[in-house]
Structure formats: structure tokens, C-alpha cells
N, C-alpha and C positions, 0 to 999 in steps of 0.2 A: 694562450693560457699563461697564468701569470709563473708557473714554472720552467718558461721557453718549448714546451712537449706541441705540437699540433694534436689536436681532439679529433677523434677516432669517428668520423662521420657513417653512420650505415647506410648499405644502399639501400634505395628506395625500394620496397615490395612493388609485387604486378597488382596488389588490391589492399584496401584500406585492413589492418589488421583490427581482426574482430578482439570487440572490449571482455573485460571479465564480466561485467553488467553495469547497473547504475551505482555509484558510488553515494550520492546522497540526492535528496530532491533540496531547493529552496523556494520559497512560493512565498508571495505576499498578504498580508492580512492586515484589517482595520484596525485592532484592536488587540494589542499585545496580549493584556492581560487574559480578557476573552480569551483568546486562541490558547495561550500557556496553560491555561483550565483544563482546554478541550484534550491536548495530546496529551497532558500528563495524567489529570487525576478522569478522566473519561479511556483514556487507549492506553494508557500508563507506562509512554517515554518517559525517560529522564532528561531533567537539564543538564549539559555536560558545560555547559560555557556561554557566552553573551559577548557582543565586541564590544570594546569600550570607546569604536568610531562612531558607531551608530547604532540605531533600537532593533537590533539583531540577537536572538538566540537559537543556540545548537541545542538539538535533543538527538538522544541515542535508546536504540532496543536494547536487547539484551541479547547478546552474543556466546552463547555458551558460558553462559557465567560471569563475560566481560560488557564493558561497555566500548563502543566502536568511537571513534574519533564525534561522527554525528552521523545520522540519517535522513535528518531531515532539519531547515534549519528554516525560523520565520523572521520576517523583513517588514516592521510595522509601516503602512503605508493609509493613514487616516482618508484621502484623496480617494481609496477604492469605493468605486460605486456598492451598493447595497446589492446584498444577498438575494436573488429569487424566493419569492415566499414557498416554494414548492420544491424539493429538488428532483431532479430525472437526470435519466442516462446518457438523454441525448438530446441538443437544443437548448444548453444551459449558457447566457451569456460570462461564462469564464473560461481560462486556457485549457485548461486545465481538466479534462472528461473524469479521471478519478485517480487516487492513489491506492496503491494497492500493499498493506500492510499484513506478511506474517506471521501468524501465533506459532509456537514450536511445534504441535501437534492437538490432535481433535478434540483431549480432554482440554489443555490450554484455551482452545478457542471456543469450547462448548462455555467455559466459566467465564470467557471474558462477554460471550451472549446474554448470559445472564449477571452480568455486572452492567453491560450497557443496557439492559433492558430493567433493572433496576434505579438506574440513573436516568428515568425518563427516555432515553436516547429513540427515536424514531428509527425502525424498522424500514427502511424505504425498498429495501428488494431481497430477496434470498434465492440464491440460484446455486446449483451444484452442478459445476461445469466438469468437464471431463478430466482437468487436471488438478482443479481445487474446488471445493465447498466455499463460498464465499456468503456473508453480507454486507449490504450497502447501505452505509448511514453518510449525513452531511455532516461537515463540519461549520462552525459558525459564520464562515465567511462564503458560503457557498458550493465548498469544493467536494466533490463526492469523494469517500474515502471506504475504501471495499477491505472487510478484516476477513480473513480465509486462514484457513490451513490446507498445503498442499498432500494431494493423492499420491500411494507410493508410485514411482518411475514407472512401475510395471504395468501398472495403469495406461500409461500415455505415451509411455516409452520408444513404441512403435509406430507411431503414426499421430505425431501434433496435431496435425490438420482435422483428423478425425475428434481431437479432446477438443481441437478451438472453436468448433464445430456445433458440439453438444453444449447444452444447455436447457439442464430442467431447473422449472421454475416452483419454487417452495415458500408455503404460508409465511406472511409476514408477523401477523399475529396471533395472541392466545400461543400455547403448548406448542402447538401445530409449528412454530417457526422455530422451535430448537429441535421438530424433527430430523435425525442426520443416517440417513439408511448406506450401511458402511459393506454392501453390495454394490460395490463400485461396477460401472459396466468397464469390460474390456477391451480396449482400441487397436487389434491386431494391424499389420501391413495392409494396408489398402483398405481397411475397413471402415466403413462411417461407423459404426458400434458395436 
């Protein structure tokens, strides 16, 4: 070190130390602008920054009032093959199976349903899985992108396996898809439901 001290090496752990979670996603897309449309004035990121080496920008949620360094950051790449005319959950030629983006709670996510569903925005799945309420819509480059709000802990708290488990499937269209029946089932120790 350049103040003559030897650096303080830790010993190696007996297993990899588990992360705090994902720090942000970066994913590539066709078309800047497009996409810029999609997360801000459709799911309603902010832009936080852009690099000035390349057609790269940062967009951030909203953090208790703050903005986060980014969350998710796009990498314009014209060369990406075209979007599937259809999207699904499984069988899609991208890396990428879906991102999972969420609202702060139920009223948040009930209005942002009905902001994307004002915004044209296709309904592609509604499911209420044991630890979150989610929909699934595409984004323009083909990447599925699931908006949810999570179930309290108490919900799931006990038994993951049983919330990852579950999954009921809810109307996509008409009324019927901003159904949200807030009888959550219960996932005790050992229990499938």
C-alpha cells in the first residue's frame, strides 16, 4: 500500500457469502428511444444518468422518497434480432424469462393497472402467487416484465416453497383483471396451502 501498512486480507469463508440481493439489472435493447418511453412514461422509472462512452442509460424506482444510484440500466444494441410477435412465459428466444418490478403496495399497483391498461399496454398474464400478486406485460424488445406487489411475510413467511408453489391464475381482461381478493391463503410449516 502506498503508505508502507500490508492490507488486512480475510480469511476465506467455508461457503460463498450470501448477497443482500440484486443490485440492479442491465439488459440490452434495439432501440433507445423506444425502450426510454417504455420504462419511464409506461412503468414510470426515472432517468438518473446516461454514460457519455456509450448509448447507455440509468433509470431508478423510487426508494422511500429517494432515488437509488439505478435499477436497471439499457445498452442500445440495433444488431438485437426482433421481438417475438407473441410474448409467453416460456420458450421465448431471449435471456432473459422476465423482470420482476415492485409497486410499494396494492393501492400503488392497483393504479399503475390501470394506468397501463389505459396506455394500451397488453395484459399478457395475471396470476396471484403465494408471495405476490403479479401482472405480466412485454416490453418492446421482447423481455417479459412482471409488475407485483408483495404479500405481507406472514403470508409466506413460513414455508417458501409452499408460496412458490401456488399460483392462481386471474382474468386478463375487462374488470375481471384488476380483480385483487386480498384473502390471501395461508402457507403454515409444511403446508402446501
Amino acid at each position: 500500500m502506498a503508505d508502507g501498512t500490508t492490507p488486512l486480507v480475510p480469511a476465506a469463508p467455508t461457503e460463498a457469502v450470501t448477497p443482500g440481493g440484486i443490485n440492479h439489472l442491465v439488459i440490452n435493447v434495439r432501440n433507445m428511444e423506444e425502450s426510454h418511453r417504455f420504462w419511464t412514461e409506461i412503468l414510470g422509472f426515472k432517468q438518473v444518468g446516461q454514460s457519455s462512452r456509450r448509448p447507455m442509460r440509468f433509470y431508478s424506482g423510487d426508494h422511500n422518497g429517494s432515488m437509488n444510484h439505478h435499477d436497471i440500466a439499457l445498452v442500445e444494441n440495433p444488431e438485437l434480432p426482433a421481438p417475438p410477435k407473441d410474448w409467453q412465459m416460456f420458450g421465448m428466444p431471449v435471456a432473459i424469462n422476465h423482470i420482476a418490478i415492485t409497486m410499494p403496495n396494492r393501492e400503488a399497483w392497483l393504479k399503475q393497472l390501470a394506468w397501463l391498461r389505459a396506455n394500451g399496454v397488453k395484459f399478457q398474464r395475471r396470476v396471484n402467487h403465494g408471495m405476490t400478486h403479479s401482472l405480466y406485460i412485454s416490453d418492446p424488445n421482447g423481455y417479459g416484465v412482471e409488475v407485483l406487489y408483495e404479500l405481507p411475510r406472514e403470508v409466506w413467511g413460513d414455508n417458501i416453497q409452499g408460496a412458490l408453489d401456488y399460483a392462481e391464475p386471474v382474468a386478463t381482461e375487462g374488470d375481471a383483471a384488476f380483480a385483487d381478493d386480498t384473502e390471501y391463503p395461508r402457507f403454515g410449516k409444511g403446508e402446501g396451502r
